[in-house]
C-alpha positions as CSV (number, residue, x, y, z in Angstrom):
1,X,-42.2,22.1,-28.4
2,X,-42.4,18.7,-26.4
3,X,-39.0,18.0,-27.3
4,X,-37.0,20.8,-26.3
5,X,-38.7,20.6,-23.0
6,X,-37.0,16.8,-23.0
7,X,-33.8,18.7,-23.6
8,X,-34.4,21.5,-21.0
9,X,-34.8,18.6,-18.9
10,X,-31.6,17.1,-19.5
11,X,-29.5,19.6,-19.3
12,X,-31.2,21.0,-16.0
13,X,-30.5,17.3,-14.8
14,X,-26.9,17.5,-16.0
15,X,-26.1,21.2,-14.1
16,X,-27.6,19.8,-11.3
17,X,-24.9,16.0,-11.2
18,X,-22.3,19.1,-11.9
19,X,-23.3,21.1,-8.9
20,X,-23.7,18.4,-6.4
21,X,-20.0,16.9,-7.7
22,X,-18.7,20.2,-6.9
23,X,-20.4,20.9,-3.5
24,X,-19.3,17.1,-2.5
25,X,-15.4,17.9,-3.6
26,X,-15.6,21.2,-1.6
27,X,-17.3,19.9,1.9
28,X,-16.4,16.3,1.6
29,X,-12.9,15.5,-0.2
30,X,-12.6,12.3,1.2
31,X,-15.6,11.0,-0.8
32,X,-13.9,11.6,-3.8
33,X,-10.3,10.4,-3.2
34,X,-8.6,9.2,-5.6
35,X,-8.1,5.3,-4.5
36,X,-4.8,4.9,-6.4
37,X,-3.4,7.7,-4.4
38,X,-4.6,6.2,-1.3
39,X,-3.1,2.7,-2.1
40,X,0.5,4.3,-2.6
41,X,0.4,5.6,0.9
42,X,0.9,2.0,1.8
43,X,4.3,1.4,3.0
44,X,5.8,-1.9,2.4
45,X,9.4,-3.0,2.9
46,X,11.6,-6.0,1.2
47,X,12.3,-9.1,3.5
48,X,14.3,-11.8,1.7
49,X,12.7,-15.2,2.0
50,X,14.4,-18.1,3.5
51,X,12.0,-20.8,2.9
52,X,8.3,-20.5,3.1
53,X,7.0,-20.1,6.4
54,X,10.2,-18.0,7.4
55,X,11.8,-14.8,5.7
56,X,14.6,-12.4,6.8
57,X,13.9,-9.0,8.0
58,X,15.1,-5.3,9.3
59,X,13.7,-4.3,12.4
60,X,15.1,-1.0,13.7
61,X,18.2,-1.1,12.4
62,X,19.1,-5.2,13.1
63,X,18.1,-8.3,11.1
64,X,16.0,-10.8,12.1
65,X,14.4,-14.4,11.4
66,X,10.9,-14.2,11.0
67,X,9.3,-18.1,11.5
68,X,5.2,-17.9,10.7
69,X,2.8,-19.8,11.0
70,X,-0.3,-21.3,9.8
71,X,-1.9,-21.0,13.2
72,X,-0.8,-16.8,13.7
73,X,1.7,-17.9,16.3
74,X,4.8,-16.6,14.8
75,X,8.1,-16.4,16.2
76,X,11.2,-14.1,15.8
77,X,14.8,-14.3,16.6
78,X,17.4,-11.8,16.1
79,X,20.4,-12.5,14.1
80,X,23.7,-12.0,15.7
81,X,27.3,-12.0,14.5
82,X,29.7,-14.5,16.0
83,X,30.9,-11.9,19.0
84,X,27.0,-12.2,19.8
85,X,26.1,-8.4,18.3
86,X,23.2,-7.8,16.5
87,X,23.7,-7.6,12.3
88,X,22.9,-4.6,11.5
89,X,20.9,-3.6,8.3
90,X,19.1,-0.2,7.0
91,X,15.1,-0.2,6.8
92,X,14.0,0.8,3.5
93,X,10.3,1.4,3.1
94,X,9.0,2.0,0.0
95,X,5.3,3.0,-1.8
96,X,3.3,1.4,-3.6
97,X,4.7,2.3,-7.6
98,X,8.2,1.9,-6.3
99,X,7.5,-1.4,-5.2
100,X,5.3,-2.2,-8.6
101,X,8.5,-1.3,-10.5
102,X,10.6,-3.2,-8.3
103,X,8.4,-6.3,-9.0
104,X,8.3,-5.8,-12.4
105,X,12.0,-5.8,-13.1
106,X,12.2,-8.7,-10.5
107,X,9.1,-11.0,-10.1
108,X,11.0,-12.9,-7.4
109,X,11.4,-9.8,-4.8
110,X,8.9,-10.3,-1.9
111,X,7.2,-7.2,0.0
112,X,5.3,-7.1,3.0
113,X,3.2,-4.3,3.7
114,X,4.7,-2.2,7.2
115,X,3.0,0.6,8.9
């Protein structure tokens, strides 16, 4: 008799984890977000690098020289064609499995994450 009351127990203990999941899912989604869904909603865009304190990147439609620093004063300077236009370029943004896959066929590609 003492140990089906152990049981009883348990299982009362079990419906009652099952309930509460169910009442957090339905009033409070966000608690239970799945992280990995959250972390593909990054955006992040490919710059090619030019040394290692500067890489090249698309900004609204033009290219330019990114130059940082250790010190957070970074510098920019738009590229321009020899008739002193802007080179133009196409902003690609992509998630966070494109840019895995990406990385994984090329472990040289660099990323930085945009918002």
């Amino acid at each position: 008799m003492k140990n089906n009351k152990g049981i009883v127990l348990a299982a009362f203990l079990w419906l009652l984890v099952i309930v509460i999941m169910i009442i957090l899912k339905i009033y409070f989604p966000s608690l239970l977000k799945d992280k990995n869904t959250e972390s593909n909603n990054i955006q992040y865009q490919l710059v090619d690098n030019i040394d290692n304190s500067k890489y090249m990147q698309c900004i609204a439609g033009a290219k330019y020289i990114v130059a940082t620093s250790f010190f957070g004063s970074d510098s920019v300077a738009r590229l321009t064609n020899s008739s002193g236009e802007s080179e133009s370029c196409e902003v690609k943004i992509y998630n966070g499995d494109q840019m895995s896959s990406m990385m994984k066929s090329n472990p040289k590609l660099n990323f930085i994450m945009v918002h």
